[in-house]
C-alpha positions as CSV (number, residue, x, y, z in Angstrom):
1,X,-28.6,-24.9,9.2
2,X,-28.0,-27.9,6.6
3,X,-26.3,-26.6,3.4
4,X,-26.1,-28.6,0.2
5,X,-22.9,-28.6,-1.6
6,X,-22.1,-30.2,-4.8
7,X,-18.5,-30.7,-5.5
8,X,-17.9,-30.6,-9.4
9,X,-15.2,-33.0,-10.1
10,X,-12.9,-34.0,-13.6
11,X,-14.1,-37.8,-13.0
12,X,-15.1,-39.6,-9.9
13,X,-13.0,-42.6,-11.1
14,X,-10.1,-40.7,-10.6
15,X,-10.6,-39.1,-7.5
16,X,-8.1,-40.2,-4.6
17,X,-8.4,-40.5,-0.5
18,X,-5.8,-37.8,-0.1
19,X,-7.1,-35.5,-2.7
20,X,-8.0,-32.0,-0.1
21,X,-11.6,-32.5,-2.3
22,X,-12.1,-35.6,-0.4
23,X,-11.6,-33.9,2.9
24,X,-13.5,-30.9,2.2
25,X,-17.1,-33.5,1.3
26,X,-15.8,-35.4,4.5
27,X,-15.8,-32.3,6.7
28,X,-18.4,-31.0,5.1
29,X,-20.7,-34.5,6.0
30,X,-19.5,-34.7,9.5
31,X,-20.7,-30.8,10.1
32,X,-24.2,-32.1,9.1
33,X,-24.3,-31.1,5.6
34,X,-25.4,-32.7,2.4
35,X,-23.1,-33.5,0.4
36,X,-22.9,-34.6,-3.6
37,X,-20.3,-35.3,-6.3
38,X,-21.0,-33.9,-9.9
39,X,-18.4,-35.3,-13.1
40,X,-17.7,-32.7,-15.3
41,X,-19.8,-33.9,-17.9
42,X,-22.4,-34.7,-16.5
43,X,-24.4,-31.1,-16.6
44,X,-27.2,-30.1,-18.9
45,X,-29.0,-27.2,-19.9
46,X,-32.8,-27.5,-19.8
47,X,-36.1,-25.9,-21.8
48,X,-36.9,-24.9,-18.1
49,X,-34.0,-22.8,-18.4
50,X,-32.1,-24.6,-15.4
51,X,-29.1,-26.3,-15.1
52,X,-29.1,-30.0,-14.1
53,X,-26.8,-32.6,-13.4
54,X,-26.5,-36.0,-12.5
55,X,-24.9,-36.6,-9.1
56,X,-23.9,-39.4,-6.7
57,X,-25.0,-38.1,-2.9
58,X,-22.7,-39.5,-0.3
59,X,-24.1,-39.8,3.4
60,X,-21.8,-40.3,6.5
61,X,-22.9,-43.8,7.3
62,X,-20.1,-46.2,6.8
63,X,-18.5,-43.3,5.5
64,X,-16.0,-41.9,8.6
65,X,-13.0,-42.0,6.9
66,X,-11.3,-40.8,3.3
67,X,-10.9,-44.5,2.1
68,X,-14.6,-45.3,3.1
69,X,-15.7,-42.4,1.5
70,X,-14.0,-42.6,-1.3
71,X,-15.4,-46.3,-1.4
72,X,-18.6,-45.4,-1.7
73,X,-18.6,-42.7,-4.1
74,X,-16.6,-44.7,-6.7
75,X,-19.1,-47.8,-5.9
76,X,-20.8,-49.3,-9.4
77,X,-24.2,-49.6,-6.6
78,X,-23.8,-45.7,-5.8
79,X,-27.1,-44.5,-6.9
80,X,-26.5,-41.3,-9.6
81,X,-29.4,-38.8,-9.3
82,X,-30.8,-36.5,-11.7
83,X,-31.0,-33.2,-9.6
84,X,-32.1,-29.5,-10.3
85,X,-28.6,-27.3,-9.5
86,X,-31.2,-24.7,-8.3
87,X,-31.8,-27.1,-5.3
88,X,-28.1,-26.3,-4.3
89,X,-26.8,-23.9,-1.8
90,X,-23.2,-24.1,-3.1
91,X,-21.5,-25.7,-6.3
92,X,-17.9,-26.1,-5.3
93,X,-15.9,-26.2,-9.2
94,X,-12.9,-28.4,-7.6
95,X,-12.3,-29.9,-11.4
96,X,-8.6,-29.0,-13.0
97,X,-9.4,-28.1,-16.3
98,X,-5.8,-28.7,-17.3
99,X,-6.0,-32.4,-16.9
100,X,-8.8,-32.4,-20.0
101,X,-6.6,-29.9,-22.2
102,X,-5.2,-32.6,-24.1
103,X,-7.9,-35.4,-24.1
104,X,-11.2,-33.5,-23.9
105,X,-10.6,-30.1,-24.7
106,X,-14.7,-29.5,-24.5
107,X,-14.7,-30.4,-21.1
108,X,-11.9,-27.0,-19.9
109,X,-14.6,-24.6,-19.9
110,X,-17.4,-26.8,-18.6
111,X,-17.4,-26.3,-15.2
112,X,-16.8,-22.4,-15.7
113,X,-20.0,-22.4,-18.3
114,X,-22.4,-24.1,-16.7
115,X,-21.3,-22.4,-13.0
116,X,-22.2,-19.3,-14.8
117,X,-26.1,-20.5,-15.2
118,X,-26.1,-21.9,-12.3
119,X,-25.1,-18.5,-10.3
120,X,-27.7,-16.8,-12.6
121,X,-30.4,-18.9,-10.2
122,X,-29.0,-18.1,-7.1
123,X,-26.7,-21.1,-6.2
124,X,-23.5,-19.9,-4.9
125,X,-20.7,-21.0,-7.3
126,X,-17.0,-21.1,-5.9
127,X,-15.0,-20.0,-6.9
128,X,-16.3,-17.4,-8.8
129,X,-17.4,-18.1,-12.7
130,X,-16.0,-15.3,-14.3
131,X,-12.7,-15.3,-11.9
132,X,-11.6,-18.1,-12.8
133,X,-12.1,-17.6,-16.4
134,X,-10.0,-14.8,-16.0
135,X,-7.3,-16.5,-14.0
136,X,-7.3,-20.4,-16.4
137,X,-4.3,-20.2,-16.7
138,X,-0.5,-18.8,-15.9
139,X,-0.5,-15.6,-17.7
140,X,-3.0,-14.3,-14.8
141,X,0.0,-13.8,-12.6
142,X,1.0,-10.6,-14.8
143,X,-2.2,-8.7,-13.8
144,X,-0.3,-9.0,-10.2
145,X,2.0,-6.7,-8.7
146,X,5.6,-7.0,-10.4
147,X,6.6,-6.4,-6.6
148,X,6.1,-9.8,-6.2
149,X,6.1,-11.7,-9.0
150,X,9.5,-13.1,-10.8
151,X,11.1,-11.3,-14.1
152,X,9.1,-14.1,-17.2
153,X,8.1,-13.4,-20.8
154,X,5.4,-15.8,-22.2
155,X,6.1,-16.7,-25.8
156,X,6.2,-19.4,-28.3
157,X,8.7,-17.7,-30.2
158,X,12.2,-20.2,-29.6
159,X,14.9,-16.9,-30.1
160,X,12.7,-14.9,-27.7
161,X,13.2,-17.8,-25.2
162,X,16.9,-17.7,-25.6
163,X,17.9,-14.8,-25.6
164,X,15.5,-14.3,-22.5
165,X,18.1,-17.0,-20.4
166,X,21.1,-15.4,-22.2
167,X,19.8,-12.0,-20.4
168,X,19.3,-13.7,-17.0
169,X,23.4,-14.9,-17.4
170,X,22.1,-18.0,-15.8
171,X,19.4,-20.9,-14.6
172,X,15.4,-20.0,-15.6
173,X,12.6,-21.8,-15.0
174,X,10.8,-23.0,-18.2
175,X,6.9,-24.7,-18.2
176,X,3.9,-24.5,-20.3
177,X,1.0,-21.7,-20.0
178,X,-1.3,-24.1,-19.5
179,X,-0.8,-26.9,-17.5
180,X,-0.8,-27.9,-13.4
181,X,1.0,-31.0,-11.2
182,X,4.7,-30.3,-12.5
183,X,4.0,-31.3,-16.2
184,X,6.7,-30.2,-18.5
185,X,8.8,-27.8,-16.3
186,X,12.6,-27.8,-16.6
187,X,15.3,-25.6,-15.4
188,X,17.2,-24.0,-18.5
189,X,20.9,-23.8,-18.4
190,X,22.2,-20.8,-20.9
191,X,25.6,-23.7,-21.1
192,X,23.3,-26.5,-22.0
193,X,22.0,-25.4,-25.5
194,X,21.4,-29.1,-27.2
195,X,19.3,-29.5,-24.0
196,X,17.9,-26.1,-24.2
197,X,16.0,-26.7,-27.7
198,X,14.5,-30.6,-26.9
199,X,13.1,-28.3,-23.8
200,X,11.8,-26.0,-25.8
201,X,10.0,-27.6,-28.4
202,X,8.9,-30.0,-25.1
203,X,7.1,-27.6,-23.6
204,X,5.7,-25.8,-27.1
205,X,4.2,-28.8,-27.4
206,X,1.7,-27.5,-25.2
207,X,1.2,-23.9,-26.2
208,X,2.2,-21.1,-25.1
209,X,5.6,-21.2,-22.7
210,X,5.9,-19.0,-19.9
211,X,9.9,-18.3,-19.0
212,X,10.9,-16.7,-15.5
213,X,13.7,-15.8,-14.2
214,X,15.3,-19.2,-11.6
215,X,14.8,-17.3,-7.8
216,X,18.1,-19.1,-5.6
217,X,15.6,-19.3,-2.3
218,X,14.2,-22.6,-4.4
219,X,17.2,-24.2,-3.5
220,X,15.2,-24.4,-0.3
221,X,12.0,-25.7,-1.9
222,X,8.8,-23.6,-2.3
223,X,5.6,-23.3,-0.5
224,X,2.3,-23.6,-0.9
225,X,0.2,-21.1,0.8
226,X,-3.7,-21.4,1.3
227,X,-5.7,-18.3,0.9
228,X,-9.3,-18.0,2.2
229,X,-11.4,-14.7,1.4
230,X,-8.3,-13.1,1.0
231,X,-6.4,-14.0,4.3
232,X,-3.7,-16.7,5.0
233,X,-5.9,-20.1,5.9
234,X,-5.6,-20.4,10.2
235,X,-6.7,-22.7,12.6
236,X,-6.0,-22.1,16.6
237,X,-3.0,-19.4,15.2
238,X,-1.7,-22.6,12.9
239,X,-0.8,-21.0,9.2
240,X,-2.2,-23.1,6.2
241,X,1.2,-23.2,5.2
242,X,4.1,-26.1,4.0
243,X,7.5,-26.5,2.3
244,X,7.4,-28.6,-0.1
245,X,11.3,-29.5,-0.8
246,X,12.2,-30.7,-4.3
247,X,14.0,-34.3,-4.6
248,X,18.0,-33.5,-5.4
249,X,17.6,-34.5,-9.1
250,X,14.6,-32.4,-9.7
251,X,13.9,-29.0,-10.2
252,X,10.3,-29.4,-9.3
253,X,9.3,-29.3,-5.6
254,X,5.6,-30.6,-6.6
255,X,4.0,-33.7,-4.1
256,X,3.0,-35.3,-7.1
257,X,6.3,-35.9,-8.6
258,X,8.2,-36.9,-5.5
259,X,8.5,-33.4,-3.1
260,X,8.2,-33.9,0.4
261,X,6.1,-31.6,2.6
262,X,7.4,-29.8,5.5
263,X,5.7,-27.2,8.0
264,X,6.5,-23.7,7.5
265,X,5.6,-20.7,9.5
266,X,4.7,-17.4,8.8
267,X,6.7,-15.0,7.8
268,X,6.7,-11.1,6.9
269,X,7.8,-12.2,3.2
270,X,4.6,-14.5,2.6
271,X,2.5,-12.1,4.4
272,X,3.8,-9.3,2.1
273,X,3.1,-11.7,-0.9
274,X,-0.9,-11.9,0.3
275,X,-1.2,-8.7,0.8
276,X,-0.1,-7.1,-2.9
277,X,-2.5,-9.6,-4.6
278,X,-5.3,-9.6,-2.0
279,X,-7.7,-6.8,-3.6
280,X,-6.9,-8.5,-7.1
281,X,-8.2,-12.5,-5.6
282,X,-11.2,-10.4,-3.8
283,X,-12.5,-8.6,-6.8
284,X,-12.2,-11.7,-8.9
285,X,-14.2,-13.6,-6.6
286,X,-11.4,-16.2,-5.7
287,X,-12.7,-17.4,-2.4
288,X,-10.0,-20.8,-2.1
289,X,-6.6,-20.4,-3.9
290,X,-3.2,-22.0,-3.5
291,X,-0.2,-19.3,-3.6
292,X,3.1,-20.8,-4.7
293,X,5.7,-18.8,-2.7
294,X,9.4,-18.5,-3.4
295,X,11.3,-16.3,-1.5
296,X,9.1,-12.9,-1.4
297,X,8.2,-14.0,-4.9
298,X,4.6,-15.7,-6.0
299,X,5.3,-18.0,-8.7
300,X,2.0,-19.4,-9.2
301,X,-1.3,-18.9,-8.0
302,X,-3.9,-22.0,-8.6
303,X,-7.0,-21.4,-8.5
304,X,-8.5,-24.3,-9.9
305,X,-9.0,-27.3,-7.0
306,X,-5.5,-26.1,-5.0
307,X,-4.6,-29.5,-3.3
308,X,-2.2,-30.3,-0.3
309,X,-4.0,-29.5,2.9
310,X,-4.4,-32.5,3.8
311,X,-0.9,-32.2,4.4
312,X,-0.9,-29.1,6.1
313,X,-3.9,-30.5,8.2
314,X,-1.4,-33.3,9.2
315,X,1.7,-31.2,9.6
316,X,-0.1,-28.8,12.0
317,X,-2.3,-31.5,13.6
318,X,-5.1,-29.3,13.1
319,X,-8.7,-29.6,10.9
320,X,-7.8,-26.8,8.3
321,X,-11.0,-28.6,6.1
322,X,-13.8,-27.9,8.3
323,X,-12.7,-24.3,8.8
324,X,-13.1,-23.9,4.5
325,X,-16.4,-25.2,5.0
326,X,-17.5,-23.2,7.9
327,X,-16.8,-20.5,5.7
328,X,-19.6,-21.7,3.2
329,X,-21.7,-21.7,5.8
330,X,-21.4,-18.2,6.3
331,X,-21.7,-17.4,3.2
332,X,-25.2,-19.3,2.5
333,X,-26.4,-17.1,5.9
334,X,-24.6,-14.3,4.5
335,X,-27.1,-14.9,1.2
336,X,-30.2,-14.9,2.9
337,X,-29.6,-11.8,4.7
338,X,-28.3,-9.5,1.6
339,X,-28.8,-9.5,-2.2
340,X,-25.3,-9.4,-3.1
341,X,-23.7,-10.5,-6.3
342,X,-22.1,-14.2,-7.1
343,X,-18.7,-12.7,-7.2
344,X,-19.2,-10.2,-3.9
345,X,-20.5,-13.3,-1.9
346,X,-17.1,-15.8,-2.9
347,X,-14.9,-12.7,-1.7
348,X,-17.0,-11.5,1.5
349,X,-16.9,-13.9,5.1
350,X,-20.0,-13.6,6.9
């Protein structure tokens, strides 16, 4: 069975060889599959009552690796193709609407929109339109169990946020609602109060804050936990799992900014973690999310493009990538068997 997958992106330009997107379209071609890259605003809406887009197919000749791939797509003599979404068997929304927030604020909701029309038709959108819309950003972590979630107010309100760390009698961790990669998060000091108000009015700079309480097991870094149809990610009893330790003069453990990525087993803490918010990722239709873990505490949950397994695929020597996509071939033969609902299909695995 071939399935075609089109992999919504923010911009091709900016796409990178070790981005877990890149992987997923590799494994994705070397499993036989067809296999195209959408830009964010590249979709239309026509009088046929279809969406359409224009996208840039990728094959796997000349294309076995990342950088080759990668090559190609970002190529000037790729050829761009104005295709039908209908003709899709699964529209992957990999974009991170939090890197358009402050430059194109049109294009945040674009790929949630459009995936909407698109699941109307019968294309399988992951993860699911109206899930992510509910989870966009930070604030969906308080529909979770407070069992395992840290102590945080969100507010723009500066006293609130002070007397919030003066309660704590110590460290908290301070970062904007919206936002993804480490942007803008700081450790608040209640000792430090000159500091504490040019971190304040950083953040506010961005919306809404979010301010939780600082959880001592991030001394040890955090981890980033991949969840697929509501189970930990595994390959050959290998845990999508890995550390990611924080640099000693930062507070933030994020790849991006300088972390370093460790392996990390599984324990009964994570596993108690993926259990309280399972039936809340299922019923929103969040087929592929990455679960920031302190402690026995979720501090985030991203559901937008969750990146890093290329990582754990290298830590644990195994292909986590191809196991993702075998799951969306189950659910296209899962499709064809039962009339089930956009969001029912992301959660279920064939």
């Amino acid at each position: 069975m071939i399935v075609k997958i089109g992999f919504v992106v923010n911009e091709v330009s900016s796409e990178l060889a070790a981005y877990t997107t890149t992987h997923l379209a590799l494994a994705a071609l070397k499993r036989g599959h067809d296999v195209c890259y959408i830009e964010i605003e590249d979709f239309s809406y026509g009088t046929d009552q279809k969406v359409h887009a224009l996208a840039r197919e990728v094959n796997l000749q000349k294309n076995e690796s990342d950088r080759e791939l990668l090559l190609t797509l970002q190529s000037h003599d790729l050829h761009e193709e104005r295709i039908c979404v209908d003709d899709l068997d699964i529209l992957f929304l990999r974009n991170d609407p939090a890197r358009d927030f402050v430059t194109r604020p049109w294009a945040r909701l674009a790929g949630i929109n459009f995936g909407r029309l698109a699941s109307r038709r019968g294309v399988i959108v992951l993860n699911d339109p109206d899930g992510l819309n509910h989870a966009i950003n930070k604030i969906y972590t308080e529909y979770l169990p407070n069992s395992v979630t840290p102590l945080s107010i969100i507010t723009r309100d500066r006293s609130e946020i002070k007397a919030f760390v003066k309660e704590q009698n110590g460290p908290c961790i301070l970062k904007p609602l919206i936002g993804s990669g480490g942007h803008n998060v700081f450790l608040l000091k209640p000792d430090e109060a000159l500091n504490v108000n040019q971190m304040i009015d950083s953040v506010l700079t961005d919306g809404y804050a979010i301010t939780q309480e600082y959880l001592p097991a991030a001394d040890k870094g955090d981890l980033r936990v991949f969840i697929l149809n509501g189970d930990i990610l595994h390959v050959d009893d290998k845990p999508a799992i890995i550390n990611r330790r924080r640099p000693q003069d930062d507070v933030r453990a994020n790849l991006t900014v300088g972390g370093t990525a460790h392996r990390s087993d599984l324990s009964d803490s994570i596993q108690t973690v993926v259990d309280e918010i399972r039936p809340f990722i299922l019923e929103d239709g969040l087929f592929f999310v990455g679960a920031d873990i302190i402690g026995d505490r979720l501090i985030e949950l991203n559901v937008f493009s969750p990146g890093g397994l290329v990582g754990a695929s290298r830590l644990w020597d195994v292909d986590f990538h191809s196991e993702v996509v075998a799951a969306l071939e189950r659910k296209v033969a899962l499709k064809s068997k039962s009339p089930l609902s956009n969001r029912e299909l992301a959660a279920l695995d064939g």
